[in-house]
N, C-alpha and C positions, 0 to 999 in steps of 0.2 A: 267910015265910022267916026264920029261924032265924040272925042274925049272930054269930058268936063269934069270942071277943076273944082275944090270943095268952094262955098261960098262967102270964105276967107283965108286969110294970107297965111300962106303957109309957107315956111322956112324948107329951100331945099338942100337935100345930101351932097354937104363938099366931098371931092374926091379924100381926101384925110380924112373925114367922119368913117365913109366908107370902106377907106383901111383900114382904119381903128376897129371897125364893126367887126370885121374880119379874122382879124386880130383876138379880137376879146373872145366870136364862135370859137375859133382852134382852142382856145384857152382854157373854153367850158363854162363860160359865166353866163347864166339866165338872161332875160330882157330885162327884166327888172334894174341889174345891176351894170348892165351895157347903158340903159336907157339913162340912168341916175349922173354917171360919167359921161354922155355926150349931150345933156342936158335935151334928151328927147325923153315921147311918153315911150312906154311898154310898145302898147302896139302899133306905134311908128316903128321901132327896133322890128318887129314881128313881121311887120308889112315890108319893111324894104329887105331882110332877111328873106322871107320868101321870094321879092322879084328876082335875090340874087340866087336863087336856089340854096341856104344855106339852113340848117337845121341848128334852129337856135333854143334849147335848155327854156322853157316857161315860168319854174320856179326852182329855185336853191332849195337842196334838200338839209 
């Protein structure tokens, strides 16, 4: 299997982001607002959140 990469540069998840991410799910904070503080979009937050199996809040009520 054949993995290809988007067709630009993309910034990868330090281990620290990834804690932080973590951190923020346990917390309860949306993507939106994980996203805003690790200086990623929404659904980068969304995407690597689900690689790690984590149920991450869409939008603050």
């Amino acid at each position: 299997m054949i993995t290809r990469r988007a067709p630009y540069k993309t910034r990868r998840w330090t281990e620290a982001e990834v804690a932080a991410l973590r951190s923020m799910v346990q917390a309860g904070k949306d993507a939106r607002s994980i996203g805003k503080e690790l200086h990623r979009s929404f659904m980068g937050v969304q995407a690597k959140a689900k690689k790690l199996n984590l149920a991450v809040r869409r939008m603050r009520a």
